[in-house]
LUMGU-426536 format. One line per 5 residues: their letters; for each residue x negated, y, z of C-alpha. Coordinates in nm, 2 decimals, m for minus. Example, Ala and Ser with C-alpha at 12.3 -4.5 7.8 and 13.67 -1.06 7.14 Angstrom:
<sites>
as) m1.23,m0.45,0.78; m1.37,m0.11,0.71
</sites>
This chain:
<sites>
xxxxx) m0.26,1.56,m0.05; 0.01,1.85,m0.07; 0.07,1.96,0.34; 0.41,2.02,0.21; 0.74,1.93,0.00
xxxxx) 0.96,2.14,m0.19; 1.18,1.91,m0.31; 1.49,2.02,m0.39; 1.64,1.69,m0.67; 1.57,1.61,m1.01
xxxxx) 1.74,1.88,m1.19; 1.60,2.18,m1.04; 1.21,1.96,m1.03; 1.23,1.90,m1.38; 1.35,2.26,m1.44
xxxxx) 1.05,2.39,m1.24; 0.81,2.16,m1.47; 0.58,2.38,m1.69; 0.51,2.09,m1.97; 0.13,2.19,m1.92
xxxxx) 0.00,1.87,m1.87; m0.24,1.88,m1.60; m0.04,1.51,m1.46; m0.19,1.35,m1.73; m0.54,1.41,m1.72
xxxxx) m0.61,1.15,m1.42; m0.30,0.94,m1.45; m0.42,0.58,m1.44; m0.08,0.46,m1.67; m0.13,0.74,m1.94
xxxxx) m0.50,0.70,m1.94; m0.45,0.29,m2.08; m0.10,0.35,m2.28; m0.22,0.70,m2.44; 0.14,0.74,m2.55
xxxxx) 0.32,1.09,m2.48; 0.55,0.88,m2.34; 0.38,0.72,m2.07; 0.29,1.05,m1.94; 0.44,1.19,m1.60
xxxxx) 0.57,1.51,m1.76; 0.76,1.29,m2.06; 0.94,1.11,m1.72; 0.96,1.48,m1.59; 1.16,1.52,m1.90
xxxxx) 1.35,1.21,m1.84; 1.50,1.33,m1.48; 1.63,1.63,m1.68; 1.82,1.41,m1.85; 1.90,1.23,m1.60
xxxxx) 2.01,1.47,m1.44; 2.26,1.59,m1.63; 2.44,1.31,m1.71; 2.24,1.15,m1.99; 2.19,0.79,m2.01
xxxxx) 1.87,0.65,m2.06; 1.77,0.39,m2.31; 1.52,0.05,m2.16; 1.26,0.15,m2.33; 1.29,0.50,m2.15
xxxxx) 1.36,0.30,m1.86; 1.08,0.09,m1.88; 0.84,0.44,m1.86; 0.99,0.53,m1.54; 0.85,0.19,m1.39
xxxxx) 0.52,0.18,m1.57; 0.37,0.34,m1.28; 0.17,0.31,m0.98; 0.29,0.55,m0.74; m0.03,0.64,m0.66
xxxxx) 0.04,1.02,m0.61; m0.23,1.15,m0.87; m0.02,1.35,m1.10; 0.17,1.53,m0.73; m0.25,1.59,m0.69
xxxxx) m0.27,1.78,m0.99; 0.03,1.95,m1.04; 0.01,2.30,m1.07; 0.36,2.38,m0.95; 0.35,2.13,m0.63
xxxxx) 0.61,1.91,m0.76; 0.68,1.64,m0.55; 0.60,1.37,m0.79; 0.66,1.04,m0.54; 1.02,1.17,m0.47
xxxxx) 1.02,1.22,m0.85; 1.01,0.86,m0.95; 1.20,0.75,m0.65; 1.48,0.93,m0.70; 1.45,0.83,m1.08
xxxxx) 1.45,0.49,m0.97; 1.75,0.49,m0.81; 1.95,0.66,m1.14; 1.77,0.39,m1.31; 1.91,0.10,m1.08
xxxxx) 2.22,0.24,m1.04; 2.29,0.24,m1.42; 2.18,m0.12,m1.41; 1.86,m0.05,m1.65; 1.58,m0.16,m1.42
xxxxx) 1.34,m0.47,m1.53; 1.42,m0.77,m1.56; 1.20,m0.86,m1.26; 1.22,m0.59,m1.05; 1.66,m0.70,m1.01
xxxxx) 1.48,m1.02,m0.96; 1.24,m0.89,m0.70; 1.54,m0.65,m0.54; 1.74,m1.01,m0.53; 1.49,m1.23,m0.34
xxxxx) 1.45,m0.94,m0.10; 1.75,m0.92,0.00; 1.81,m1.27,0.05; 1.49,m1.38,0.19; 1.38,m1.07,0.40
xxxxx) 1.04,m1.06,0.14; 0.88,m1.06,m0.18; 0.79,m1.41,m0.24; 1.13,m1.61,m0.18; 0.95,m1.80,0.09
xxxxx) 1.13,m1.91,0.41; 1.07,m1.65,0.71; 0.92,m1.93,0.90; 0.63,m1.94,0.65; 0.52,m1.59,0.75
xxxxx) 0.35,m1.74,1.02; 0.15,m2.03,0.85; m0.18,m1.77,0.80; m0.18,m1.86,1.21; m0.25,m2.20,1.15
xxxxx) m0.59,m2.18,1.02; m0.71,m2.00,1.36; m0.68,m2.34,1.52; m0.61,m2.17,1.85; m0.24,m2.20,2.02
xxxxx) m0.32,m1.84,2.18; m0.29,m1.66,1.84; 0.06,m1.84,1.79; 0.15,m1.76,2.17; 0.17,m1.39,2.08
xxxxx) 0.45,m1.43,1.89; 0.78,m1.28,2.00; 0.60,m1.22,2.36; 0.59,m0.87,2.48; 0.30,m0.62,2.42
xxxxx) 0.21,m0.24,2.36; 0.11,m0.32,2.02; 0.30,m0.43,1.76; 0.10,m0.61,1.43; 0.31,m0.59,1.16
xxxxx) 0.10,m0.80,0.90; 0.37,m0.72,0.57; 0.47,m0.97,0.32; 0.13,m0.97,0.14; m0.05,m1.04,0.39
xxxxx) 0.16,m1.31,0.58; 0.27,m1.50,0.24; 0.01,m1.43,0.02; m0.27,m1.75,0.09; m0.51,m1.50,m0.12
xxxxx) m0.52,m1.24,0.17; m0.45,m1.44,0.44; m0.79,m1.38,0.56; m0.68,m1.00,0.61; m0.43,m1.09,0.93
xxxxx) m0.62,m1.34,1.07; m0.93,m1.11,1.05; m0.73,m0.82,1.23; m0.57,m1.09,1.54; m0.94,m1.20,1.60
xxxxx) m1.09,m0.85,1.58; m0.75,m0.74,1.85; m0.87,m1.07,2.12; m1.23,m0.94,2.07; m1.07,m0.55,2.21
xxxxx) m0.90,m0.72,2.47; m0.59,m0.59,2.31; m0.24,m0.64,2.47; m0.05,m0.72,2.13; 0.24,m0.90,1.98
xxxxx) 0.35,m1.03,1.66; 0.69,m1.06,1.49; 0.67,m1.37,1.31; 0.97,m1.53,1.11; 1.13,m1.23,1.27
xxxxx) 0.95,m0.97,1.09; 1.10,m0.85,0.74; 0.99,m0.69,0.42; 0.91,m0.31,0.60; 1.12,m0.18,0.26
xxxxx) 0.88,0.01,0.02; 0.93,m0.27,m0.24; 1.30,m0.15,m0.24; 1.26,0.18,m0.25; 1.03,0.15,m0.57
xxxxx) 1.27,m0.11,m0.70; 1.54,0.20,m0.71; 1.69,0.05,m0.41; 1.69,0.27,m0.07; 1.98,0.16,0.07
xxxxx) 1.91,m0.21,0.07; 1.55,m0.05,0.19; 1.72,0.08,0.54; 1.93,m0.22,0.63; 1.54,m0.38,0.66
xxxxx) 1.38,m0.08,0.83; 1.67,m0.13,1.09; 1.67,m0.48,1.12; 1.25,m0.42,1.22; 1.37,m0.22,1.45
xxxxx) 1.65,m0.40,1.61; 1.33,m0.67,1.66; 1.11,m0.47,1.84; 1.32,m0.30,2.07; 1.27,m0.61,2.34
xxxxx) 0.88,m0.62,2.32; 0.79,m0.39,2.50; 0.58,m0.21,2.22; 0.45,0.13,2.22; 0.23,0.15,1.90
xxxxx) 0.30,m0.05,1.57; m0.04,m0.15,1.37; m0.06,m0.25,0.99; m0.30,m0.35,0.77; m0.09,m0.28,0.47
xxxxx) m0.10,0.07,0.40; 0.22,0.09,0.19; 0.38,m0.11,0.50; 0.21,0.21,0.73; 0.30,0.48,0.51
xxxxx) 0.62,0.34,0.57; 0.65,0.31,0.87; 0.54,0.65,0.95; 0.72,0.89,0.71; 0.99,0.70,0.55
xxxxx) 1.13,0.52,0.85; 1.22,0.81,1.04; 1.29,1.02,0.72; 1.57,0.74,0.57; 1.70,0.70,0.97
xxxxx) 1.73,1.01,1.05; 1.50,0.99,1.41; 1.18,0.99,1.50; 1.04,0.68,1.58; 0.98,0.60,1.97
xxxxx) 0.65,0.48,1.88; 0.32,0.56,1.75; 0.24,0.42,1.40; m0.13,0.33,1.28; m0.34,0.16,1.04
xxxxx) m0.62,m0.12,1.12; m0.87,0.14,1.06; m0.77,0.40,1.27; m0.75,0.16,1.60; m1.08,0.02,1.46
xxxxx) m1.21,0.34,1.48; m1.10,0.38,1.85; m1.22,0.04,1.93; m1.57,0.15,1.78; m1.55,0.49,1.97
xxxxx) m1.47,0.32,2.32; m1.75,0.03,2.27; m1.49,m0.22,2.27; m1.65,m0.42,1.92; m2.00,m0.59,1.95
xxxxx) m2.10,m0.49,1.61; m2.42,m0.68,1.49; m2.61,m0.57,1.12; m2.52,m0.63,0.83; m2.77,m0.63,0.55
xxxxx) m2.57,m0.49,0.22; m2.46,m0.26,m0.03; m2.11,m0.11,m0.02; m1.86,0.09,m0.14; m1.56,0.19,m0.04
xxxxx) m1.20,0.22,m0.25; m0.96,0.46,m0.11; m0.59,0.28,m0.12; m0.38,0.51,m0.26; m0.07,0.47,m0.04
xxxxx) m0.35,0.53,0.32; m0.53,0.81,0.12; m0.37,1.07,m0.10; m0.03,0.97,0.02; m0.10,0.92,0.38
xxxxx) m0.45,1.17,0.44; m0.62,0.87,0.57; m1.01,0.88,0.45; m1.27,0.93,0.77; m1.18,0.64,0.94
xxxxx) m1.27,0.35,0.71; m1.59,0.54,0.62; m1.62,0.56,1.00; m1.57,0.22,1.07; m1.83,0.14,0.78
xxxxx) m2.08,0.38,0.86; m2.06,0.22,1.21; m2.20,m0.11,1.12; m2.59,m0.11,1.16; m2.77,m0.18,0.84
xxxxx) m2.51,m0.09,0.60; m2.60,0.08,0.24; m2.28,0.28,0.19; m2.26,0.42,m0.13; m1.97,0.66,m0.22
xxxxx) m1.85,0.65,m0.58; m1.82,0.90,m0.79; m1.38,0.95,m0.79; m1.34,0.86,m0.41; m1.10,1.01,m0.13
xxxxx) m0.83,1.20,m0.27; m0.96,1.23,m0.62; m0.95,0.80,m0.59; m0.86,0.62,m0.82; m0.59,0.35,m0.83
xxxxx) m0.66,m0.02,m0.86; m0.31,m0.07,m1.07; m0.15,m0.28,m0.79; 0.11,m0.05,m0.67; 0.47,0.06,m0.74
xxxxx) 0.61,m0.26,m0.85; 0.38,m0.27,m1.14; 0.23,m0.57,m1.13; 0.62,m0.69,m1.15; 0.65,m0.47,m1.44
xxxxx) 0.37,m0.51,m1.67; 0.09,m0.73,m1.52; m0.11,m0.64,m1.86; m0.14,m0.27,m1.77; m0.21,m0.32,m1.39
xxxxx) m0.54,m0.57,m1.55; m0.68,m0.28,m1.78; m0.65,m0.04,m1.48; m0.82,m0.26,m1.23; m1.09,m0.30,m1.53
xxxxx) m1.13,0.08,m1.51; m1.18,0.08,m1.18; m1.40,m0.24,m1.14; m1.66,m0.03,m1.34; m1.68,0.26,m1.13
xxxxx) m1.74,0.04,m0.86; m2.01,m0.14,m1.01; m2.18,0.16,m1.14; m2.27,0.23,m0.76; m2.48,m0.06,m0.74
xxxxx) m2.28,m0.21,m0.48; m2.26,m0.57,m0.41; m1.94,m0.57,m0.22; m1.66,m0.33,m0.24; m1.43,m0.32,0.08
xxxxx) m1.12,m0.16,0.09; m0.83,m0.15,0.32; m0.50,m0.31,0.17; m0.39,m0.65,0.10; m0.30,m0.54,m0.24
xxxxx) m0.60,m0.37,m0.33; m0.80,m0.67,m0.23; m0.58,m0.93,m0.41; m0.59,m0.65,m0.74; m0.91,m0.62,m0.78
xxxxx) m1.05,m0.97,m0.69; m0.81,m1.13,m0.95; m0.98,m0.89,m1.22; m1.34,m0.91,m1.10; m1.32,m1.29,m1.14
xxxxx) m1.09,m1.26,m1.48; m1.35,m1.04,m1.59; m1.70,m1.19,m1.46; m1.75,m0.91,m1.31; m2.01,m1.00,m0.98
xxxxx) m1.86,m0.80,m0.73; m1.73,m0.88,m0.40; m1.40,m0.74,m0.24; m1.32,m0.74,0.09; m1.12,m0.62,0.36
xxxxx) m1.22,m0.37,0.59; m1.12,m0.63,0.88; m1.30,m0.87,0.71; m1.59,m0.68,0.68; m1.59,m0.60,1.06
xxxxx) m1.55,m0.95,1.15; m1.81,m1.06,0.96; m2.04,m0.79,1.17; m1.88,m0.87,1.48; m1.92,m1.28,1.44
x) m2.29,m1.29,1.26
</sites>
């Protein structure tokens, strides 16, 4: 991960572009599509149009969005361009000239009128709750607490990785942790938006989170989503203009200080794993010990690193909007990625986002593939409870 951006807008970063095509050697997109076209300096050739005034045509438009975000071509640029802010930025022109996808207006749409990505009613955020079959998980709602779980659409709305926030709550009663939850008042934390070409819609949410917690008494905000953490971390206080008055982490960094301060009765585990780095808590957000940490932890575990892992990871194909874009290409990506996986031997692959998890199950079960994905809260439950 570059320690530092030199962004200075799309003219003068496509400008600085030397064409030498370094970007494309480990982009996931390019690697499935093959076309020039596809490739990040073709869209680096794109915001010089842009740029100065050009329009775009859709199918030019469409190559902007057939992308994952997932920060490999910023890895391997040779002139440190600030890829991410590339195609954010390139977004935006693209939105704002009314050129986006179909679905991705459709996606921008329901956020904005529903406060997430499904279209469900806020109140629905809270069914994963019910399962637990225990009124104390529910009675942490809206009450006051020094940390704040923000579980992120995916996780609250999405019955396939509902298992991921009610893994996390059980794992915070097991710490003794003094915690809160949000609820039907919690929104969309705004990355969707921002990769839809859509920032300013993107800080009327950050706000309205904000405007939520203020009451609660909360001094550190949790997620198990790591786009929802990367977030919350850089973007928040870079699109508001403040730092934010608390501190932000990801489930695997407390779990790491729970492990550290004896807090989690982990029990052994008898299996084969690897790990899959998500791109937006790895090479976008630095975070790699941790999970390994937390895995390493667990007594009886065969961990087994593959072979593209930390920040030479590769991505699943679930991020940046894509699955909204081109579901087909996020499939043949995953595929990709399902191989390296099972060429460690593994049995189980455990990761640590919502969408990673719902990504790559989908896939290993489209494709037959006998692999199992899970959650790194899952996973520590599982020790914790067995």
């Amino acid at each position: 991960m570059q320690d530092h951006s030199f962004y200075e807008g799309l003219k003068k970063e496509s400008l600085i572009c030397a064409q030498c095509g370094y970007c494309r050697v480990e982009c996931p997109v390019y690697k499935q599509i093959g076309w020039e076209s596809s490739s990040p300096r073709a869209k680096m050739l794109l915001a010089g149009k842009i740029a100065d005034g050009n329009q775009i045509n859709e199918q030019e438009a469409l190559r902007i969005f057939q992308c994952t975000m997932c920060g490999r071509c910023k890895e391997q640029c040779s002139t440190r361009i600030d890829t991410i802010k590339v195609w954010e930025d390139l977004r935006q022109e693209i939105a704002e000239q009314g050129k986006s996808p179909g679905n991705l207006r459709i996606l921008t749409q329901t956020i904005e009128e529903n406060g997430n990505i499904t279209g469900d009613e806020q109140a629905n955020r809270e069914l994963w709750i019910d399962a637990l079959d225990d009124d104390k998980y529910r009675q942490r709602i809206g009450s006051r607490g020094k940390v704040l779980y923000f579980t992120g659409c995916s996780g609250a709305l999405y019955p396939q990785v509902n298992s991921i926030p009610r893994s996390f709550v059980q794992i915070l009663e097991t710490a003794e942790e003094d915690y809160t939850l949000l609820g039907a008042d919690e929104s969309c934390c705004g990355f969707p938006l921002i990769a839809a070409g859509q920032p300013d819609l993107a800080r009327d949410l950050m706000q309205r989170n904000l405007d939520k917690i203020k009451q609660l008494g909360v001094e550190t905000i949790v997620t198990t989503c790591p786009s929802c953490y990367h977030s919350w971390r850089d973007t928040y206080p870079e699109f508001l203009g403040a730092d934010l008055p608390y501190k932000i982490m990801h489930a695997s960094q407390l779990i790491n200080e729970y492990i550290k301060q004896d807090r989690l009765p982990l029990k052994e585990l008898d299996e084969v794993v690897t790990y899959h780095d998500p791109c937006d808590l790895g090479r976008n957000s630095g975070v790699y010990d941790e999970p390994r940490f937390v895995i390493q932890s667990i007594p009886g575990v065969d961990f087994r690193e593959m072979d593209r892992s930390r920040e030479n990871a590769a991505c699943c194909g679930g991020g940046g909007n894509l699955e909204a874009v081109d579901d087909g290409l996020v499939a043949k990506i995953a595929q990709q990625r399902l191989e390296e996986i099972t060429g460690t031997g593994a049995k189980t692959v455990i990761s640590s986002c919502q969408q990673c998890k719902r990504t790559l199950q989908v896939n290993a079960r489209k494709n037959k593939i006998r692999v199992r994905v899970m959650d790194l809260t899952e996973f520590v439950l599982k020790s914790i409870k067995t």
